[in-house]
C-alpha positions in Angstrom: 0.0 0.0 0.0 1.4 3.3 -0.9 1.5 6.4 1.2 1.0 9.9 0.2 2.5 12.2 1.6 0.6 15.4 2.9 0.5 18.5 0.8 2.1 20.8 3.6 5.4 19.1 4.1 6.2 21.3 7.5 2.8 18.9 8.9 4.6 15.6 8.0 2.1 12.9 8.8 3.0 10.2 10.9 2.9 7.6 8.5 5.4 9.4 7.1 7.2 9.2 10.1 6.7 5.4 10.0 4.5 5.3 12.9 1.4 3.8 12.8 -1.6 6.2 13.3 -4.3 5.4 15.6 -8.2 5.2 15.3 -10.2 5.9 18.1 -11.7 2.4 19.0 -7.7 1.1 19.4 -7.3 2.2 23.1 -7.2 -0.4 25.3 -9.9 -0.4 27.3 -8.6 -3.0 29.8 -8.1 -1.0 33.4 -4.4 -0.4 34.7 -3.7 -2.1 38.0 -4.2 0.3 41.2 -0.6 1.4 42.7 -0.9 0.5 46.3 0.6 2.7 48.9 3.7 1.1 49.1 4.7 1.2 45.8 5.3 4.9 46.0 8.8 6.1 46.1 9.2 7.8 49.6 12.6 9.9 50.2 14.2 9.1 53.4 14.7 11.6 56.0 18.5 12.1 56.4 20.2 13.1 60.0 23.2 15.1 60.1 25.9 14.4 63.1 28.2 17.4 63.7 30.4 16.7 67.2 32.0 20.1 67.5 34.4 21.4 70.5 35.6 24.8 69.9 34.8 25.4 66.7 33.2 28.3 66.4 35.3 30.0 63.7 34.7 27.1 61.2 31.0 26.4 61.7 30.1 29.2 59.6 31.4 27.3 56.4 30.3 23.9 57.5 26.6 25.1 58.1 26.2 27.3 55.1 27.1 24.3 53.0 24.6 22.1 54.6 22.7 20.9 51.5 18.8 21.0 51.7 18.3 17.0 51.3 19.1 17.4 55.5 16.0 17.3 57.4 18.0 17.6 60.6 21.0 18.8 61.9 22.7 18.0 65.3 25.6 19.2 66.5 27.4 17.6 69.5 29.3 20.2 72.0 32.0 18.8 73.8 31.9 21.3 76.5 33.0 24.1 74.5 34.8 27.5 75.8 34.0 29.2 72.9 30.9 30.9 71.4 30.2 27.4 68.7 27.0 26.8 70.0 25.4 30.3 69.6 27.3 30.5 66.3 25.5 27.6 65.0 22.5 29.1 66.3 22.5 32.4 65.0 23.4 30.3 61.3 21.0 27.5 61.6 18.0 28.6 64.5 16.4 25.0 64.1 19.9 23.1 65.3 19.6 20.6 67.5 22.5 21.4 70.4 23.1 18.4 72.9 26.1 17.8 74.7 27.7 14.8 74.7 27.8 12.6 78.5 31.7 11.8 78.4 35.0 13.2 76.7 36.1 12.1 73.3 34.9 12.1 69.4 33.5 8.7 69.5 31.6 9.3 72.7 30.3 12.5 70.6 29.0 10.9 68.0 27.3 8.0 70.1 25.6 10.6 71.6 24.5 12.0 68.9 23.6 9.4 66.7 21.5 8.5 69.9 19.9 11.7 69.6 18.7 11.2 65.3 15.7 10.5 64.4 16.1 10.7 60.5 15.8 7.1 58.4 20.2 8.3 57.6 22.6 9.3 59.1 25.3 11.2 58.0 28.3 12.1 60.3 30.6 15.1 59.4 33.5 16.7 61.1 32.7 20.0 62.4 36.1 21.7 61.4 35.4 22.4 57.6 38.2 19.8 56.3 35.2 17.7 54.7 32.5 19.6 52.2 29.3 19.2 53.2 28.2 19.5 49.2 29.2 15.4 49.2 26.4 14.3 51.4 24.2 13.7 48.0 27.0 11.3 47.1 26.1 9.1 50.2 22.7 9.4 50.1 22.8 8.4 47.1 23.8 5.2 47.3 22.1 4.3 51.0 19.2 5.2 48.9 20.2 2.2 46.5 20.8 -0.7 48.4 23.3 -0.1 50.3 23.5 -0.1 54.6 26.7 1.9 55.0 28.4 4.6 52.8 32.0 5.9 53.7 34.1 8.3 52.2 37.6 7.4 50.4 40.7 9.9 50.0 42.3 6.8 47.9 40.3 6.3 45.2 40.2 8.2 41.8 37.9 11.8 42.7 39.2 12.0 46.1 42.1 13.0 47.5 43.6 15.1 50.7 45.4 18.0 51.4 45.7 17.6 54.6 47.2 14.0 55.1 50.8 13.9 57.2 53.2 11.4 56.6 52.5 9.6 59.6 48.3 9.8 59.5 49.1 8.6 55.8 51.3 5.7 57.2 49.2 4.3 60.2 45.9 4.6 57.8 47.6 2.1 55.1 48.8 0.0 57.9 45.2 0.0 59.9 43.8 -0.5 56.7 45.6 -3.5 55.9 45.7 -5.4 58.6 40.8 -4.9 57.8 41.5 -5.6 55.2 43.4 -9.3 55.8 40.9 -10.1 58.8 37.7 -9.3 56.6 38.9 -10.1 53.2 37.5 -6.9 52.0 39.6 -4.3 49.3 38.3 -0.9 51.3 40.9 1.8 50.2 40.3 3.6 53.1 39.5 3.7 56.8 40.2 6.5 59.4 38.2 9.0 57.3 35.3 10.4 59.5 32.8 11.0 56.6 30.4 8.6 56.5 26.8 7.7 56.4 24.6 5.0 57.5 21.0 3.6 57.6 19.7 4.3 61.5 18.4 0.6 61.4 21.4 -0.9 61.8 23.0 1.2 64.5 22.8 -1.2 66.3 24.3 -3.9 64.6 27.4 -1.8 64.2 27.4 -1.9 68.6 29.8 1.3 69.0 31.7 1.5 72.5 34.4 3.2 71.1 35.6 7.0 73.1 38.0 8.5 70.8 39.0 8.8 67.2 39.3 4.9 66.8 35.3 5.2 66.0 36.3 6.0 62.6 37.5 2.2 62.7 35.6 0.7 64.8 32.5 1.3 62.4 34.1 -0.1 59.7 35.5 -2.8 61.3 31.6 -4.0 62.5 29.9 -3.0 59.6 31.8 -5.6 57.9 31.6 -7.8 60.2 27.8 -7.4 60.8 28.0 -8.3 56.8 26.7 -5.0 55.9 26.7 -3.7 52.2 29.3 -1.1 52.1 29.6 1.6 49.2 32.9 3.6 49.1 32.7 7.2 47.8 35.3 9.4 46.6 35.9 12.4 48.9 38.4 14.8 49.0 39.8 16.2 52.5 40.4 20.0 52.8 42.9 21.7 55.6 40.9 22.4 58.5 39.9 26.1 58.3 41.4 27.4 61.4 42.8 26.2 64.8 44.5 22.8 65.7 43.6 19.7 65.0 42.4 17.7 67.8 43.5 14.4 66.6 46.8 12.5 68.0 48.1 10.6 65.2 49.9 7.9 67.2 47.7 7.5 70.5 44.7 7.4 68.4 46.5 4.9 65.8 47.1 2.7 68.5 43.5 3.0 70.2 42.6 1.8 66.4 44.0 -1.4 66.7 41.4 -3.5 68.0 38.0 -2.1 66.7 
């Protein structure tokens, strides 16, 4: 059968575009199955942890670059001396301030994790050496599958500006010797950027006081048999002040997670 084509060629018909056209009495008139509830897509509420002490000269950056996917923000105070928690205050008025029960970043984010009530959480140093404009990244990917998300200087997109010879050193041999006991190819470990789903805080069973958190979570989620994404993140020199973080007490504290 032959095809004319119309007389206006700027109103090409769509025969002429070789698709069939169709006559009124060709929709199907059998009903399209109801969507229950469930089946709707439903975006997670996400929990920011913050443990702070002292930092009220970089919580400026850090909060302004909060991304909006954050429902909630909560920022630890280790018994500061200095104005952080009316900075973050006077930035963010709907912060949640607690203060943690003991000393020590790991007790921090206990606490605070504790204290979320989002579906994630996402924990953050408070210092501005990690860019709060990753968090997508994370979510991301605990939003597709995945039970734990952390963030890797070592793979290609990330990178740090602030890593020492000897934090570089004790985080290849740390991450070894996880590496051997859980037959696992992580590229990183003592990086504080991660997130996780709140279900399974309890699965990663954190006792942990000081820095060797960072570890320690890793350390459980894997064993817990977790599904673990890393992300590419790159670490920035913290924006003012000294770093609370003692490379080779902490290192050592990291040795049994």
């Amino acid at each position: 059968m032959s095809t004319t084509l119309p007389s206006d060629p700027a109103q090409p018909s769509p025969a002429y575009l070789g698709r069939p056209m169709r006559r009124a009495g060709d929709r199907a008139t059998t009903p399209r199955p109801m969507r229950r509830a469930g089946d709707f897509a439903t975006r997670h509420t996400v929990s920011l942890v913050i443990p702070a002490f002292n930092e009220a000269r970089n919580i400026p950056w850090v909060f302004e670059q909060i991304p909006r996917c954050v429902d909630e923000v909560i920022l630890v105070d280790g018994a500061s001396s200095d104005a952080t928690v009316a900075v973050a205050r006077s930035i963010l008025p709907n912060v949640r301030s607690v203060e943690q029960s003991g000393p020590g970043k790991g007790n921090a984010l206990r606490t605070g994790f504790a204290a979320a009530t989002g579906d994630h959480i996402v924990m953050m140093d408070a210092d501005g050496s990690m860019w709060p404009g990753e968090i997508p990244h994370y979510l991301h990917f605990l939003d597709n599958g995945y039970d734990f998300v952390k963030g890797s200087r070592c793979i290609a997109g990330g990178g740090s500006l602030d890593f020492t010879r000897v934090r570089s050193l004790g985080n290849r041999v740390l991450l070894a010797v996880v590496n051997r006991l859980y037959h696992t190819v992580l590229t990183d470990l003592c990086y504080g950027f991660c997130a996780f789903r709140r279900s399974f805080l309890d699965e990663l069973c954190l006792h942990s006081a000081g820095f060797e958190i960072e570890a320690e979570m890793v350390a459980h989620a894997l064993r817990s048999g977790l599904r673990i994404a890393e992300v590419p993140s790159l670490e920035l020199p913290r924006r003012s002040g000294r770093s609370h973080l003692h490379a080779v007490s902490d290192g050592r504290r990291s040795c049994g997670p």
